[in-house]
C-alpha positions as CSV (number, residue, x, y, z in Angstrom):
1,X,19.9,-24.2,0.8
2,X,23.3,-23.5,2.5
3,X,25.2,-26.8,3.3
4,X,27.8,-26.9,5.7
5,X,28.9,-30.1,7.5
6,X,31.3,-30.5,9.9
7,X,33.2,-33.8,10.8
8,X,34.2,-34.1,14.3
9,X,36.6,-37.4,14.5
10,X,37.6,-38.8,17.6
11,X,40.3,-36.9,19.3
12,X,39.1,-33.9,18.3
13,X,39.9,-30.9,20.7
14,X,37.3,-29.0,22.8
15,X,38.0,-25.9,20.7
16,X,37.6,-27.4,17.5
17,X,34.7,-29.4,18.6
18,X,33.6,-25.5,19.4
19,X,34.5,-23.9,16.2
20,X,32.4,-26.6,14.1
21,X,28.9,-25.7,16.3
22,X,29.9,-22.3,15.6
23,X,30.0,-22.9,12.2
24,X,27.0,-24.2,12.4
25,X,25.2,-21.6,14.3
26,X,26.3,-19.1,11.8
27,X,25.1,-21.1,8.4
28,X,22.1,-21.5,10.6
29,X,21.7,-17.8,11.3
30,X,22.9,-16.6,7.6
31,X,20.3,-18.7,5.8
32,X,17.4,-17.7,8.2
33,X,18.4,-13.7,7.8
34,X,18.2,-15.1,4.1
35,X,14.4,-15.9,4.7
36,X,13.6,-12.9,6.5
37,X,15.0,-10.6,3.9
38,X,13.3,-12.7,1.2
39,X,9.9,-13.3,3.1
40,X,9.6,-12.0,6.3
41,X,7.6,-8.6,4.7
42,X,5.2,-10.4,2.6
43,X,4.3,-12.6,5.7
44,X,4.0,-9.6,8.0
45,X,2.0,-7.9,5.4
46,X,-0.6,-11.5,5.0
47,X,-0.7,-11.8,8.7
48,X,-1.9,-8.3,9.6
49,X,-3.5,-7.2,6.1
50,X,-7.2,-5.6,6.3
51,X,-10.1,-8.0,5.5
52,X,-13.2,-6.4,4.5
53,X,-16.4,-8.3,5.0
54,X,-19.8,-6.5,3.7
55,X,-23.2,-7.7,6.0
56,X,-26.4,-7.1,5.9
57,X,-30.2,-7.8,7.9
58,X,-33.4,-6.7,7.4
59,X,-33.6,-5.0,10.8
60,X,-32.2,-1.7,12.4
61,X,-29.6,-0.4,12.5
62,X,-29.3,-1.7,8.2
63,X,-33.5,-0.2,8.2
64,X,-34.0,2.8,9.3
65,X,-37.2,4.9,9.2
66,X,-36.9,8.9,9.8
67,X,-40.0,10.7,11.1
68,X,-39.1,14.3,10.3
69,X,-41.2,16.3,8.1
70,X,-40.5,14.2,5.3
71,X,-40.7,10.6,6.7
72,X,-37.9,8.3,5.1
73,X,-36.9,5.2,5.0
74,X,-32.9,4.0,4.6
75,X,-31.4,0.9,4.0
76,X,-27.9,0.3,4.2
77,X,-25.2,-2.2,4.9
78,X,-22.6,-2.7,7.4
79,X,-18.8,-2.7,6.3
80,X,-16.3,-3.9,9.0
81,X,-12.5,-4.5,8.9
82,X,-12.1,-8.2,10.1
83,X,-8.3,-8.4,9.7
84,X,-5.4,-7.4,11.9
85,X,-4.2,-4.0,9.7
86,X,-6.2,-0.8,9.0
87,X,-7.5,-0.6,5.7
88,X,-7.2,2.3,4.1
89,X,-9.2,4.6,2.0
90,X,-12.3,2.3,1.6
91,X,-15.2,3.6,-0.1
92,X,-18.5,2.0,-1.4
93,X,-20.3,1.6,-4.8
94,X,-23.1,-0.2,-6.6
95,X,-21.0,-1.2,-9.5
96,X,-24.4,-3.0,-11.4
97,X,-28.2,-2.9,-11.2
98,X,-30.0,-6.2,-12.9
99,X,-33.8,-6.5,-14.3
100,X,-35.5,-9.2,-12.7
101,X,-35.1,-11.7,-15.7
102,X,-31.5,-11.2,-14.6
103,X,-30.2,-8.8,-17.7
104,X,-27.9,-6.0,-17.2
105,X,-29.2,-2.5,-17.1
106,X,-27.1,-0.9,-19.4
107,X,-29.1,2.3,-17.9
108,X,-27.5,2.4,-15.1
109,X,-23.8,3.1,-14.2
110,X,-21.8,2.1,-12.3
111,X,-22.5,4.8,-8.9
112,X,-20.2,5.6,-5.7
113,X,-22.3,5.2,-2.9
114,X,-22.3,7.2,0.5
115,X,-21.3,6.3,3.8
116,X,-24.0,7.0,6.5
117,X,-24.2,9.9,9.4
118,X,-22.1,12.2,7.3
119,X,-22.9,15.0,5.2
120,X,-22.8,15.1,1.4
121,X,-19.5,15.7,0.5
122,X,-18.2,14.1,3.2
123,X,-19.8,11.4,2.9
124,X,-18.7,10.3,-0.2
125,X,-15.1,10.5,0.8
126,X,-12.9,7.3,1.5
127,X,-12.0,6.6,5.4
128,X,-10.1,4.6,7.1
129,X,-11.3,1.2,9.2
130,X,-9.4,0.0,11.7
131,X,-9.3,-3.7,13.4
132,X,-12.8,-4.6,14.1
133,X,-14.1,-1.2,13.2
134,X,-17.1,-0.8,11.4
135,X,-19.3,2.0,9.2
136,X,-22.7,1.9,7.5
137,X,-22.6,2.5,4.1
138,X,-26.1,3.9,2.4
139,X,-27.2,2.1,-0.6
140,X,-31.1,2.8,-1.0
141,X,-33.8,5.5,0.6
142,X,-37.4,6.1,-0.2
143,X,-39.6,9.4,0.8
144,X,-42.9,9.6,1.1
145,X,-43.1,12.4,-1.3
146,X,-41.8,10.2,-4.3
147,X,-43.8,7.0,-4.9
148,X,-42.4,6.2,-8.1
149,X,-39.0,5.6,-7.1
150,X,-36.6,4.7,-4.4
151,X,-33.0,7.2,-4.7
152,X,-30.1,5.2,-4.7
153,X,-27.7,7.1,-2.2
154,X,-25.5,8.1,-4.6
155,X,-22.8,10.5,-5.6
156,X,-25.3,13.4,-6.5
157,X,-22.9,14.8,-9.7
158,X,-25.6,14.5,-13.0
159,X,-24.0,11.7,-14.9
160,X,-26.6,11.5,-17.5
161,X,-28.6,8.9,-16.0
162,X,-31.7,8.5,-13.0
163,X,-29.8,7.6,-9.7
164,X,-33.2,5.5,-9.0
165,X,-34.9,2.1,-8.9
166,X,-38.8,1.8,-10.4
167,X,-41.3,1.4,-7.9
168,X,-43.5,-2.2,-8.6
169,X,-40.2,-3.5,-10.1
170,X,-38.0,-6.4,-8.5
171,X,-34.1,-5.5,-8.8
172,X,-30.6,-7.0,-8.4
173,X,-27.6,-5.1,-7.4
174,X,-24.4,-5.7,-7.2
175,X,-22.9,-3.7,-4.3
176,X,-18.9,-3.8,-4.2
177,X,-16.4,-2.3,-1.2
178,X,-12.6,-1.1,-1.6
179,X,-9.5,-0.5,-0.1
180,X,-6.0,1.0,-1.4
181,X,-4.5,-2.2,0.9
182,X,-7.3,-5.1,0.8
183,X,-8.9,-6.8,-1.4
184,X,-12.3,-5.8,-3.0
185,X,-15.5,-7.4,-1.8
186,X,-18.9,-7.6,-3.7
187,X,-22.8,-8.3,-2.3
188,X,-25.6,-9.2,-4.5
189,X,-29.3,-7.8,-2.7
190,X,-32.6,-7.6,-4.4
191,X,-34.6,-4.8,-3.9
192,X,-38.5,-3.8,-4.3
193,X,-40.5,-0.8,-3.7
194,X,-44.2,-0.7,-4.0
195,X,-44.3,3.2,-3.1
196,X,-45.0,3.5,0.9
197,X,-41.6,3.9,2.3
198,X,-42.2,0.6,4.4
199,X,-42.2,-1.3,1.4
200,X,-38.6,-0.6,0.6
201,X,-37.1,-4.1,1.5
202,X,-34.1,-5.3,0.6
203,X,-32.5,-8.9,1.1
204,X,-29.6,-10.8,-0.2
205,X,-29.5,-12.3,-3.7
């Protein structure tokens, strides 16, 4: 830290008296513009940086059923920006799948999920969240043509391995959320499916 002191003896003039508190006022101001250059940035950047929180109920709008043709059910979770900043490029992925005696699947990679109301490609490409803004991010569906299986909403590229979870099976996955400006969040939700698409339930871990 800058030390300057100033001794102001009796007799001293008005000027000089003057010239010391402006002495003052400038060490004052020179070791603050210090701390600004030094940390005035990395405060700005904590104060308004993007927080990403992930949430989740088993109600609508995370449940949804589709009547069309094929009726559907989809499950998803909400992703919102609680900070001050807009974070940037977020996108969604189930990054592990667990049996229910709690051992990895090594079966299963790890899969970039799709964010919901968007079409395929689209879908699957990162966006932007600003303050308070939120988006619903697909993790599971279930048909009622397929009883075997619920689809994990998934990047649809083959990869080698079934982007699905066993009907009459109990599973844990690990659903994780990134940003190029926050820090990454993770959700753990277990998930069964008996085959009717109002069976697929899904609840946090």
């Amino acid at each position: 830290m800058l030390d300057v002191s100033v001794d102001v003896t009796q007799g001293t003039s008005v000027w000089e008296t003057l010239t010391a508190i402006g002495t003052l006022a400038a060490a004052a101001a020179t070791f603050l513009a210090v701390l600004v250059a030094l940390f005035g940035r990395d405060l700005w950047e904590t104060r308004h940086r993007p927080i990403l929180e992930i949430t989740y109920e088993q109600k609508e709008p995370y449940c949804r059923d589709v009547p069309d043709l094929i009726p559907s059910r989809w499950v998803r979770v909400k992703v919102t920006n609680r900070g001050r900043g807009t974070a940037k490029r977020c996108k969604g992925k189930m990054i592990a799948v667990y049996r229910a005696d709690g051992s990895l699947r090594e079966d299963r990679d790890p899969m970039l999920l799709h964010w919901a109301g968007m079409l395929l490609q689209q879908g699957l490409e990162p966006l932007d969240l600003a303050r308070e803004e939120y988006q619903l991010l697909d993790v599971v569906s279930a048909g009622s043509v397929r009883r075997d299986a619920a689809l994990i909403v998934a990047d649809p590229t083959p990869a080698g391995f079934a982007k699905e979870l066993e009907a009459g099976q109990k599973h844990t996955v690990t659903v994780a959320v990134y940003a190029d400006n926050a820090e990454p969040v993770t959700a753990e939700f277990v998930i069964t499916f008996d085959g009717d698409i109002h069976s697929l339930k899904m609840q946090p871990a």
